[in-house]
Structures are given as C-alpha cells and as structure tokens.
C-alpha positions as CSV (number, residue, x, y, z in Angstrom):
1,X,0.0,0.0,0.0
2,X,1.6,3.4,-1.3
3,X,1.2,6.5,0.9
4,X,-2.1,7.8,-1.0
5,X,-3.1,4.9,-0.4
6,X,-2.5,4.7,3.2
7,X,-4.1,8.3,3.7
8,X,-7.1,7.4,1.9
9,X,-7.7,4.7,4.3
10,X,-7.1,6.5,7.5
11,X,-9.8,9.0,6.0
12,X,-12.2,6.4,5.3
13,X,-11.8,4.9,8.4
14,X,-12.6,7.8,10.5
15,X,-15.2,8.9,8.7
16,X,-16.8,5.2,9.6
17,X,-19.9,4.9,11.7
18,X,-18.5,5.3,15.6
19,X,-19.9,1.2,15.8
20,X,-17.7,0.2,12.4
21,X,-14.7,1.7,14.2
22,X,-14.9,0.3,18.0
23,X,-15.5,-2.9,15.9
24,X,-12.7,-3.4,13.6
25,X,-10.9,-2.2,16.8
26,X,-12.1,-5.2,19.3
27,X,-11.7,-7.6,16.5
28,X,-7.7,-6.8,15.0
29,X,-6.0,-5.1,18.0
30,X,-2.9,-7.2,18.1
31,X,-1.6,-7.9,21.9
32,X,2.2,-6.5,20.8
33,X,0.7,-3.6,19.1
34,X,-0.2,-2.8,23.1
35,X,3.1,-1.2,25.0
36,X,4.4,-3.3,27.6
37,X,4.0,-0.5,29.9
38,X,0.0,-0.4,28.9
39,X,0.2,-4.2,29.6
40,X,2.1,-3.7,33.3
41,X,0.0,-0.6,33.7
42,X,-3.5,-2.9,33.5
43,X,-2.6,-5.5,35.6
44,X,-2.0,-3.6,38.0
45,X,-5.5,-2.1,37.5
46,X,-7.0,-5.5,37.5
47,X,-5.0,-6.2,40.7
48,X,-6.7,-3.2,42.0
49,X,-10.0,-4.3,41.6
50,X,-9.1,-7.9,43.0
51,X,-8.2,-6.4,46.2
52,X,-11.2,-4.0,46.3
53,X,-13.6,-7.3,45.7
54,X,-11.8,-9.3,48.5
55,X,-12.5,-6.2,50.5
56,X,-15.8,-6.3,49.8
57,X,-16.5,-9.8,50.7
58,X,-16.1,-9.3,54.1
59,X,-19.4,-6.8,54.5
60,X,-22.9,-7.6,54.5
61,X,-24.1,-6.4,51.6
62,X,-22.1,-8.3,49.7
63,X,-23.5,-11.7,51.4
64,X,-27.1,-10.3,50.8
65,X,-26.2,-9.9,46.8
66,X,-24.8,-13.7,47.1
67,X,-28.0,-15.1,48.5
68,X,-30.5,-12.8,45.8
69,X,-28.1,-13.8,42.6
70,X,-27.9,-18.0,44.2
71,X,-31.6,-17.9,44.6
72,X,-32.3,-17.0,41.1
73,X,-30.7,-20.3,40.7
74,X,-26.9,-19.1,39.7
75,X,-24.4,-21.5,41.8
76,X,-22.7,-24.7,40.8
77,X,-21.3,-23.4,37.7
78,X,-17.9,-22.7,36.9
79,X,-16.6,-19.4,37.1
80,X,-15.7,-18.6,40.6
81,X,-16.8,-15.6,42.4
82,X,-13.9,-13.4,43.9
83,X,-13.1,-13.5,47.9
84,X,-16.8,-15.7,48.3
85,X,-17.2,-19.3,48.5
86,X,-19.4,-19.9,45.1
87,X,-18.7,-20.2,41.9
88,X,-22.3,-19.5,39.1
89,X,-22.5,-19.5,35.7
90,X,-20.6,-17.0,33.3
91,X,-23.1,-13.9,33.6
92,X,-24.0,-14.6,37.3
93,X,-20.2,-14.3,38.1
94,X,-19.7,-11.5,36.3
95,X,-22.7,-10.0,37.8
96,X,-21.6,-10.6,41.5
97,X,-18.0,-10.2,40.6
98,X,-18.6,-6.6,39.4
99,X,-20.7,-5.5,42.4
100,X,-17.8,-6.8,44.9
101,X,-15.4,-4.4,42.5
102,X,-17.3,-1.1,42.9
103,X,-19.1,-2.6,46.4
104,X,-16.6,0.3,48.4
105,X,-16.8,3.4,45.8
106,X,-12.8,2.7,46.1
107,X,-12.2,1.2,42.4
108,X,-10.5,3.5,39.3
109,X,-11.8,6.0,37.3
110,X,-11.5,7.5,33.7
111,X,-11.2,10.6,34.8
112,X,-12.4,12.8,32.0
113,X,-14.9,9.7,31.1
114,X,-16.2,10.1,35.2
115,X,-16.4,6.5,34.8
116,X,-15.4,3.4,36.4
117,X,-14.0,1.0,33.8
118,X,-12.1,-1.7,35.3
119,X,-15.0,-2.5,37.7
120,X,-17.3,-3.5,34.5
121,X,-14.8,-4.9,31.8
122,X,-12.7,-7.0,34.6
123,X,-15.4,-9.2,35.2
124,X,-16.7,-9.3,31.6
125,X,-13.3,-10.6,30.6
126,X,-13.1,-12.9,33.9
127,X,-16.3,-15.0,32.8
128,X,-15.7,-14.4,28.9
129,X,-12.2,-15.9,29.4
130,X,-13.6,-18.8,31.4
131,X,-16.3,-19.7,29.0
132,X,-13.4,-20.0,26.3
133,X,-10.5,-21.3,28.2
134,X,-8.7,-17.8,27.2
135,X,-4.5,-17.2,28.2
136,X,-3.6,-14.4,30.2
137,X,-2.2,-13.0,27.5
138,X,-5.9,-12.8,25.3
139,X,-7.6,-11.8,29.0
140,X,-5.3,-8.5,29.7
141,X,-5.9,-7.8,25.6
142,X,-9.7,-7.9,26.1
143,X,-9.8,-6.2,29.2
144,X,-7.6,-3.1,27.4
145,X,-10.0,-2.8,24.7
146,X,-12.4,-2.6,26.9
147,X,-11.6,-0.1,28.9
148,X,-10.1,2.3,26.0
149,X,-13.8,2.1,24.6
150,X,-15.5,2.6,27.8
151,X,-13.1,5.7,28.8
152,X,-14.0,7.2,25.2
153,X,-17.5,6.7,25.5
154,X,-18.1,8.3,28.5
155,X,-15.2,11.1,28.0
156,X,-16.8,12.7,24.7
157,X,-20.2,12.8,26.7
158,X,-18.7,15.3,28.6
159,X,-20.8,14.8,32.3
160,X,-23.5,15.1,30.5
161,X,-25.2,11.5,31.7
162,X,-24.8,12.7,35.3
163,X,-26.5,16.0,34.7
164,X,-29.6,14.3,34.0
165,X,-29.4,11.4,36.4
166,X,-27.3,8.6,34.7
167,X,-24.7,6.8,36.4
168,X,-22.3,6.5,33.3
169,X,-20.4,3.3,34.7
170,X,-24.0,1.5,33.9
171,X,-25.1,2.9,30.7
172,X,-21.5,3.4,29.3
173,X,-19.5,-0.1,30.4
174,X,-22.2,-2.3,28.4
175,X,-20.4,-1.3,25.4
176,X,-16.6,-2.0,26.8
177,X,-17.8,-5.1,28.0
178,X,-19.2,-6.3,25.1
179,X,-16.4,-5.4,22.5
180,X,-13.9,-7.3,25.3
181,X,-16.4,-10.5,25.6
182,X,-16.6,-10.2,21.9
183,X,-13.3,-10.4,21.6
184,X,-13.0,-13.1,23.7
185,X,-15.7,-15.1,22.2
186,X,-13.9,-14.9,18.5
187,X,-16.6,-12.4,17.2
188,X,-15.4,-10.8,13.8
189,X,-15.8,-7.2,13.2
190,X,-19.4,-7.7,12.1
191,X,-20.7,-9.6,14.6
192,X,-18.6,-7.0,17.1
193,X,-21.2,-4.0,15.3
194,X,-24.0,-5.8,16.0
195,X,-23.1,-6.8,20.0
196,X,-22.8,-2.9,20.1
197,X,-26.8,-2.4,18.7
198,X,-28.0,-4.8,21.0
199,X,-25.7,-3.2,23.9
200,X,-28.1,-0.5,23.4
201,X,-31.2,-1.9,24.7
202,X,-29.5,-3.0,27.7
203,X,-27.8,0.1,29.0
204,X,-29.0,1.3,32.4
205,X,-27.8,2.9,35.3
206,X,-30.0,5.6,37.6
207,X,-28.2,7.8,40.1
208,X,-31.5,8.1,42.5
209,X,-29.1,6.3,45.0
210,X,-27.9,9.6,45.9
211,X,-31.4,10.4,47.4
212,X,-31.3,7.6,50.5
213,X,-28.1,5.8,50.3
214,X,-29.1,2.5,48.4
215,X,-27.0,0.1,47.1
216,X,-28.3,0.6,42.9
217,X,-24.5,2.0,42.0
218,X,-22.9,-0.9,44.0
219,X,-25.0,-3.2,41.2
220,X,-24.1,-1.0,37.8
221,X,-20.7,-2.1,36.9
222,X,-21.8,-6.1,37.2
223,X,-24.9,-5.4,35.1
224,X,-23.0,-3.8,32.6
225,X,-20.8,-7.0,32.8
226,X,-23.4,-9.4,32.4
227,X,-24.8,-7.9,29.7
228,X,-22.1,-7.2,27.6
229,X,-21.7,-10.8,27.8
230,X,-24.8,-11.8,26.6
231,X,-24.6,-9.0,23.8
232,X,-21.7,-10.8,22.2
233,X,-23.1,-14.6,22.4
234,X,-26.3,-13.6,20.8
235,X,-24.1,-11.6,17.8
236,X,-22.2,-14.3,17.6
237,X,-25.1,-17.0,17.1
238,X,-26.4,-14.1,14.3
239,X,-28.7,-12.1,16.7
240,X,-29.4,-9.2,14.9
241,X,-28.7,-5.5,16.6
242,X,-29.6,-2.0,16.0
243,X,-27.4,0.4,13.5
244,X,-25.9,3.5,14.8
245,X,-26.2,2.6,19.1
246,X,-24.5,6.0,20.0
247,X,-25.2,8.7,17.3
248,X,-28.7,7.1,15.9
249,X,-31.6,9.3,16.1
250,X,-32.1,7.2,19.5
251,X,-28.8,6.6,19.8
252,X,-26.8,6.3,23.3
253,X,-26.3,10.2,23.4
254,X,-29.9,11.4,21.9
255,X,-31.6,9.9,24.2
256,X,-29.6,10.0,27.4
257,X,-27.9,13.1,27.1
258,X,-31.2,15.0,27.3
259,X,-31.5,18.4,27.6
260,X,-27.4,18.5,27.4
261,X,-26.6,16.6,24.3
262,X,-25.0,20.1,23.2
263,X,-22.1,19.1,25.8
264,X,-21.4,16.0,23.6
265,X,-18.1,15.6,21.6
266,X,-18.2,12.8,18.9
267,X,-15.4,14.4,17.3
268,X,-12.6,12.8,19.4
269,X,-14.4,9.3,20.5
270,X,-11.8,7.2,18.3
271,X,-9.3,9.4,17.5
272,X,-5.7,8.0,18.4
273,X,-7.4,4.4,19.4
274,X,-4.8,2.3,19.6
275,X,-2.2,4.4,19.9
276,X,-3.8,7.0,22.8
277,X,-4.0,4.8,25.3
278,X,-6.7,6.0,28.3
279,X,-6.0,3.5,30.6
280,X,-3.2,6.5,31.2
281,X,-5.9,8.8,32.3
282,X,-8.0,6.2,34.4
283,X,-6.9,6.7,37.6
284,X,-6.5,4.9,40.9
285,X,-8.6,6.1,43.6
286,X,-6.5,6.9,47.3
287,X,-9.7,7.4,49.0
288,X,-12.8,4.9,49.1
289,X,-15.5,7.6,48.5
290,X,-16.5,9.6,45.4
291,X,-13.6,10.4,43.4
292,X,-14.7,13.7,42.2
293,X,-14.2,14.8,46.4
294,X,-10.9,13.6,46.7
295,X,-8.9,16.8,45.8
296,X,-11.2,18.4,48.2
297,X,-10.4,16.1,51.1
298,X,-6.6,16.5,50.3
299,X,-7.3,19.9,50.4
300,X,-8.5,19.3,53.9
301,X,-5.6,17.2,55.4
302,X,-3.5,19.8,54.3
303,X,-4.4,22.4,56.4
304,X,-5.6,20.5,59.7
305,X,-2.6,21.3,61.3
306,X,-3.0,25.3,60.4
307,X,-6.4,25.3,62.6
308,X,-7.9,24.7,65.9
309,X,-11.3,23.0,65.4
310,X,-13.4,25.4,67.7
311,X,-12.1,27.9,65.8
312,X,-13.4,27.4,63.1
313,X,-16.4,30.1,61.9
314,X,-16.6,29.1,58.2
315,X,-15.6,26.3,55.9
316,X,-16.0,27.0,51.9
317,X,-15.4,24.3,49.7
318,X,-14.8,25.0,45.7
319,X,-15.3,22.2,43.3
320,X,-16.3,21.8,39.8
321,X,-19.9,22.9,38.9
322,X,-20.4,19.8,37.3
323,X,-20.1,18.0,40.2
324,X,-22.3,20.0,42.3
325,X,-25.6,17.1,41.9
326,X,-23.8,14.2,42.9
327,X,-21.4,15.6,46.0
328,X,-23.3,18.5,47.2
329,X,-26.9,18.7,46.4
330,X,-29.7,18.2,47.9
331,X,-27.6,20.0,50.7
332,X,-29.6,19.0,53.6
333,X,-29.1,15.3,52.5
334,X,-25.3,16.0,52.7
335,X,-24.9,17.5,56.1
336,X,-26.7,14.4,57.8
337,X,-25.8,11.1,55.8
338,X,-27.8,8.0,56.7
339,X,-25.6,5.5,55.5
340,X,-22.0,4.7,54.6
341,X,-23.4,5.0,50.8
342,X,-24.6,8.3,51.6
343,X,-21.5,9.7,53.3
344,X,-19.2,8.1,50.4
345,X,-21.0,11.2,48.4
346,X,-21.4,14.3,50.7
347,X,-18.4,16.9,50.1
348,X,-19.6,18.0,53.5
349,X,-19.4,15.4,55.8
350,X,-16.1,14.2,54.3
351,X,-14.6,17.2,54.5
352,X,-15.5,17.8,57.9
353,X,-14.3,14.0,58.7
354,X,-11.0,14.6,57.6
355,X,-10.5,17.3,59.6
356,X,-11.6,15.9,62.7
357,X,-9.9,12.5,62.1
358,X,-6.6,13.6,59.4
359,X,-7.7,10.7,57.8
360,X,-10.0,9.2,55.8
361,X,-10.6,5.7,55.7
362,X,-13.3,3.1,55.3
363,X,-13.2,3.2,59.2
364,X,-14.5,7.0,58.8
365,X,-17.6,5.4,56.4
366,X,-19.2,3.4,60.1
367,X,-22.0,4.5,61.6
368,X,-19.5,5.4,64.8
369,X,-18.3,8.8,62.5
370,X,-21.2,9.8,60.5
371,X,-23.2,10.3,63.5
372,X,-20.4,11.8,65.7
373,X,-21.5,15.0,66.8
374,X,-18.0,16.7,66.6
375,X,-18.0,15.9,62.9
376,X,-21.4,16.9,62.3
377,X,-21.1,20.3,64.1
378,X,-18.2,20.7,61.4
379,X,-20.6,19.4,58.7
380,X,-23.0,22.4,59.5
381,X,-20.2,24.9,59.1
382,X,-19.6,23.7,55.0
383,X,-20.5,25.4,52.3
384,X,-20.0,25.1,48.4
385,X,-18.9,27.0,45.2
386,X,-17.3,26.5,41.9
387,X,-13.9,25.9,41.8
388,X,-12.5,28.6,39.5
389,X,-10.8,27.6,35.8
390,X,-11.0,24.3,37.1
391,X,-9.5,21.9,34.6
392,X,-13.0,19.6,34.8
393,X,-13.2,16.8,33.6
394,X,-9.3,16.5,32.7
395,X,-9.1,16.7,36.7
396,X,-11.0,17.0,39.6
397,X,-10.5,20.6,41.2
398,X,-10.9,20.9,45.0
399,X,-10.0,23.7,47.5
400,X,-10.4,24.0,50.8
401,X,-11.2,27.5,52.7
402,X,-11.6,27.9,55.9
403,X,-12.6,31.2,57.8
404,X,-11.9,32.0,61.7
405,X,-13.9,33.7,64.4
406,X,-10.9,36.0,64.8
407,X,-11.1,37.3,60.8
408,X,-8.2,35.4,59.5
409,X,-8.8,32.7,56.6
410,X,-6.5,30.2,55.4
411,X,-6.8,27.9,52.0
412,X,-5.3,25.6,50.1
413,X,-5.6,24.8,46.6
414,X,-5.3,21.4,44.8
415,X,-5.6,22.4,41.1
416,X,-5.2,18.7,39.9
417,X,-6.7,15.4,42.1
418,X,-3.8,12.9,42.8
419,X,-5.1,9.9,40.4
420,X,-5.4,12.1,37.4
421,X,-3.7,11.3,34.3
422,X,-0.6,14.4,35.2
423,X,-0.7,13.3,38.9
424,X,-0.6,9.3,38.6
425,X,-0.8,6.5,41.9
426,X,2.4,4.5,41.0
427,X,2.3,1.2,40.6
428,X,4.3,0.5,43.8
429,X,1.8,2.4,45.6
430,X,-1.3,-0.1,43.5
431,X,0.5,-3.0,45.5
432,X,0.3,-1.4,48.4
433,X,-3.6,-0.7,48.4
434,X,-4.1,-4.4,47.0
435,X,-2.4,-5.9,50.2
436,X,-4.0,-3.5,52.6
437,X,-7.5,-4.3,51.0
438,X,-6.6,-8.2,50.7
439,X,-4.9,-8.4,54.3
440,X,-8.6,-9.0,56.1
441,X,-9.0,-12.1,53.5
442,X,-5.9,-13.7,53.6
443,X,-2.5,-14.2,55.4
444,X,0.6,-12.3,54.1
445,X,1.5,-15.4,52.2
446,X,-1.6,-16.2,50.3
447,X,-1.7,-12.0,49.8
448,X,2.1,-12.3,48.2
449,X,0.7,-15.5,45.6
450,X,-1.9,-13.7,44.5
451,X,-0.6,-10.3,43.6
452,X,2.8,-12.0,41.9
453,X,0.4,-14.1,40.1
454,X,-2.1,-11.6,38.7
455,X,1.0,-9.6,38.0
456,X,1.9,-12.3,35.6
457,X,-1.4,-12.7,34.2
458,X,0.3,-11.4,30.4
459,X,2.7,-14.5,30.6
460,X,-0.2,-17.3,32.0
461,X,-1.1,-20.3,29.8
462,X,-5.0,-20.2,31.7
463,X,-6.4,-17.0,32.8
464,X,-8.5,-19.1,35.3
465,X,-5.7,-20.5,36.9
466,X,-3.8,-16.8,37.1
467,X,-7.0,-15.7,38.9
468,X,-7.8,-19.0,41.2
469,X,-6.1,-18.0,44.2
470,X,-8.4,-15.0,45.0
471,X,-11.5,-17.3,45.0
472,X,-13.0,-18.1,47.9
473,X,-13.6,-22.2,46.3
C-alpha cells in the first residue's frame, strides 16, 4: 500500500460509523501492538479491583447480593466468584464479581470519562475468558480494549449523563464489555457491530441512589458485565442488533444526554485508538468515596494542622460545577448522611471528617463517625462554590477555605486530584492498596501468591488459573 493509499484509508476509516470503528478495533487489535508499559500498567488495574472485591467480601451487603443472585438459581457453575465461597454461571459471576469491585466506591476511574472501567470490563473478561479457556495474554488484551472504549464513550459525553441522572459506569460499560467479551468469544468485526446495537437496549444505570443511600451504584458495573456478555453470544449466534447505538436518532447520546446533548463531543471518540491509550488517564482512587471529592479532602488534610477546630467560623469548599448534583446537592441530605453510601458522596461530611480525624478511611464510612457529633457540628459549618478555571473533567478541582472567628482565613488549593492522568498513583503504591485491601481475607502469604500471580497474568497459559487463588472455592 503506497502513501495515498494509506491516507485514503485513514480518512475512510474515521469517517466510519462510531460502531464500524470500535469494531474493527475489538476484533484486530494485536496484543504486541499494546506497549508493555499499557500491559504492566493494567494489571496492576486489574489487581486493583481484585483487592477492592476481596475487600468487599467481608461486608454484609455483599453476602445479601450472594444469596439474591444463588436464589435466582446461579451457583454450581464454573466461574468462581472473587473473595466468596461460590462459583455461578458466566453472567452470574460476572454480575456478583462486578458488584464486589465497585461494592466500596474505592475502584478507578476515567477521569475525563467520570467513569469506572475496570469494575465492569474485569469481570466481563473474567467470565468471557472462562467460557473460552482464554491465556492471560488474550484476557489482559480484552480487558484493554475494553476499557479504552468505555473511557472514550463516557469522556466525549462530557458529564453530561450525570446531569440528567445517569450513572455512566451503567449505561456506558455495556459497550466495553461487550467489545472485550466479543473479543474473547472470537466475534469478527461484524458480529462486534452488531453486539454494540443490542448493547443498546441493555444500557442502564440511575443515580436516584444519591437520594437515600441505596446500594443501585454498587450493582451497575456487574450489570453492565453481564450484559455485555450476553450481547456478544447472541451476535455471535447471528442475533441481529440495532445500526448507529450511539449517534442514531435514538442513539446512546440522543436519548440520554437529554437536555445537554449540546455538551457532547463525537469528534474525538476514536481518534488515536490504539495508539492513545486511556487507561493512562483512568486513575487509581486513594480514598474509598466519590472520586470527584478527593482533591477536596486532600485539600482538607493539608491544612488540619493550620487550625484549631473550635475555631473554626466558616468552611467553603470549591469544586467543579459539574459535580455539584452528585457531592453537594440536595444539601440537607449532605450534612446528615444516613448510611456509609450516603457519606461516600457528601463533600460535606467528608470534609469535615478529615479534619476531625486527618484521615480518611473506610473506618470513617461506620455508623460510629457519620453520626459523631463533633463531625457533624463541622458538617454544618460547609458550604460550596465552583472551583475557578477548574480543569474539569481533565481533573478534579478541589480547594479548601476555611474562615476564623478572629477574621483570619487560610486555603489551600489542589488544582489537579492525585489519580489524574498528570498526577498518577504509582504502581508500587497499586501494591500497596491491594495488600492493605486483601490483608482481612488472607494471610501475608496467600496475599504475596496472589498479587505475583495476577501480575503475571500477560505470561499465564489459563487465565482461570492466574485468577484461582483469589477465589473463595
């Protein structure tokens, strides 16, 4: 092929329906064509999300999901669930698997995408790579296509789901997950357009948790799972899907972008795939609450030491606009959370938290903190505004002011949260998170096994086997 040549197919290419081009992406990425440190870089991801599940195990609501998915008749099948003793059929598995992933807010995000990829795809490609007997190697492929077409999708819609109520981890991570179960499952690029038009119909994802605390969000990124799953089988047994699932006149983005739609970018949703790789920009969260807080709680820790408590007349805290319906509104709501769900998302109470504690933990989500008077007193001092010139959604602004009953006021700033793609959690510092999430589950040795060997997941004959020693059977 000559240069013209070359340049005429790039053109035609991206000037392909967004479907044509996810799909002839999901079907020829080559594993080499990924950069070794893209390939190191998601496995630690995946290890993650591991830890984050075997952390979840361990709290009711995770042995409550168990019982509801087992009654509907899932167990005895072979895909294991992680850090429980059960193992359930291909979409059960990935069902359950997903919910103990995102069950403590505390998995990654795609930071311009305000989306949670790795909690969706990981256990799409879990049960996919069952189902086929899959390598490591074709396991940690799947999974990256999955989560650079999840991270597009939800970056070029620009918040705009969560404006009007979506939670874009459910109605975005369908898609990923089917184009890395497709992949899995040997569909061609065909078969991979039509898994995305009946990924369509089984989007979903409502943020009316943020009302009362429930556990809905905990259950998005396994749906999406499951459902990408079955998307790809029926394509692949000639299941016909709808043309044009995101920019059809009922496309994804018509019809849940609402009233914002004019927010939406389609411009950039392919361009540099395969050679842009987002999993740069997804980043690992240091705090188990609502990412889009975390700058604001940093922002916090840093100037505990500057203040006496009683002292304190004011507190303002600045974040982006954008995120003012999911962290700060209704404000009444935020100032007395019910639940650990409901603290997880008040910019209030966890800014008041980490000033009272200088931490904050999963021990500052119990029942013993978000009812502690000291904190709440705090809690009724916050206020919010926008943060100004914030970078949103490249980054998520927070600052931190804080006025005293003598007249003084001291601030702090944090222009960029730590996790975004120019302020990166090592991978050292991944490890570390794993084994402090994984220490309640196992002993130090069995904690060591399994972190060396999903760390070697890219060089494993049997994905299953790479992944058995974080099952509970």
């Amino acid at each position: 092929m000559n240069r013209e040549t070359d340049i005429l197919s790039q053109q035609a290419a991206a000037e392909a329906p967004i479907a044509v081009r996810f799909a002839a992406f999901a079907a020829g990425l080559e594993h080499d064509a990924i950069p070794p440190e893209i390939r190191t870089r998601a496995a630690h991801h995946m290890l993650d999300a591991a830890g984050i599940a075997l952390a979840s195990s361990r709290y009711d609501f995770a042995h409550k999901m168990l019982a509801g998915m087992q009654a509907l008749g899932g167990g005895g099948h072979g895909v294991p669930v992680l850090g429980l003793p059960a193992r359930m059929s291909p979409r059960d598995a990935a069902t359950m698997n997903g919910f103990l992933c995102h069950g403590l807010d505390y998995d990654d995000t795609h930071i311009a995408g305000v989306v949670h990829p790795t909690a969706s795809v990981f256990p799409a490609v879990l049960s996919a790579a069952a189902m086929v007997g899959a390598s490591g190697r074709e396991m940690l492929t799947a999974y990256v296509i999955g989560v650079e077409a999840t991270a597009r999708i939800g970056a070029c819609a620009r918040s705009a789901f969560h404006q009007v109520g979506f939670h874009p981890t459910g109605i975005v991570g369908v898609f990923g997950c089917t184009l890395a179960a497709g992949r899995l499952l040997g569909l061609n690029a065909a078969q991979m357009e039509q898994a995305q038009g009946l990924a369509l119909s089984m989007a979903s994802g409502s943020m009316q948790f943020l009302e009362d605390g429930a556990w809905n969000k905990r259950f998005h990124p396994g749906w999406a799972a499951q459902c990408g799953i079955t998307a790809a089988t029926l394509a692949r047994e000639g299941f016909v899907g709808a043309s044009a699932p995101y920019d059809g006149r009922f496309g994804l983005f018509n019809i849940y972008g609402g009233k914002f739609t004019d927010w939406i970018d389609l411009g950039a949703i392919t361009a540099g795939l395969g050679s842009v790789w987002e999993l740069l920009a997804t980043g690992i969260k240091p705090y188990p609450v609502c990412h889009l807080t975390h700058a604001a709680i940093d922002a916090a820790l840093a100037l505990r030491g500057k203040v006496k408590l009683d002292r304190i007349e004011s507190i303002e805290v600045l974040v982006p606009h954008q995120a003012f319906p999911v962290i700060c509104e209704p404000e009444a709501n935020k100032k007395r959370p019910a639940s650990d769900y409901d603290a997880k998302f008040s910019l209030h109470y966890l800014v008041a938290a980490a000033l009272v504690t200088g931490r904050l933990t999963l021990d500052e989500l119990e029942p013993e903190f978000f009812t502690d008077p000291e904190i709440l007193a705090l809690t009724d001092k916050v206020s919010y505004a926008d943060y100004p010139d914030s970078p949103f959604p490249k980054a998520y602004s927070g600052a931190v002011i804080i006025r005293l009953k003598d007249g003084r006021e001291v601030s702090h700033f944090e222009p960029v949260n730590r996790g975004a793609g120019d302020r990166p959690i090592p991978n050292p510092e991944i490890v570390t998170k794993f084994r402090e999430n994984a220490a309640g589950w196992a002993g130090p040795e069995r904690v060591a096994a399994m972190q060396a060997s999903l760390l070697a997941l890219d060089d494993a004959a049997s994905a299953a086997d790479a992944l058995a020693p974080f099952c509970g059977v």
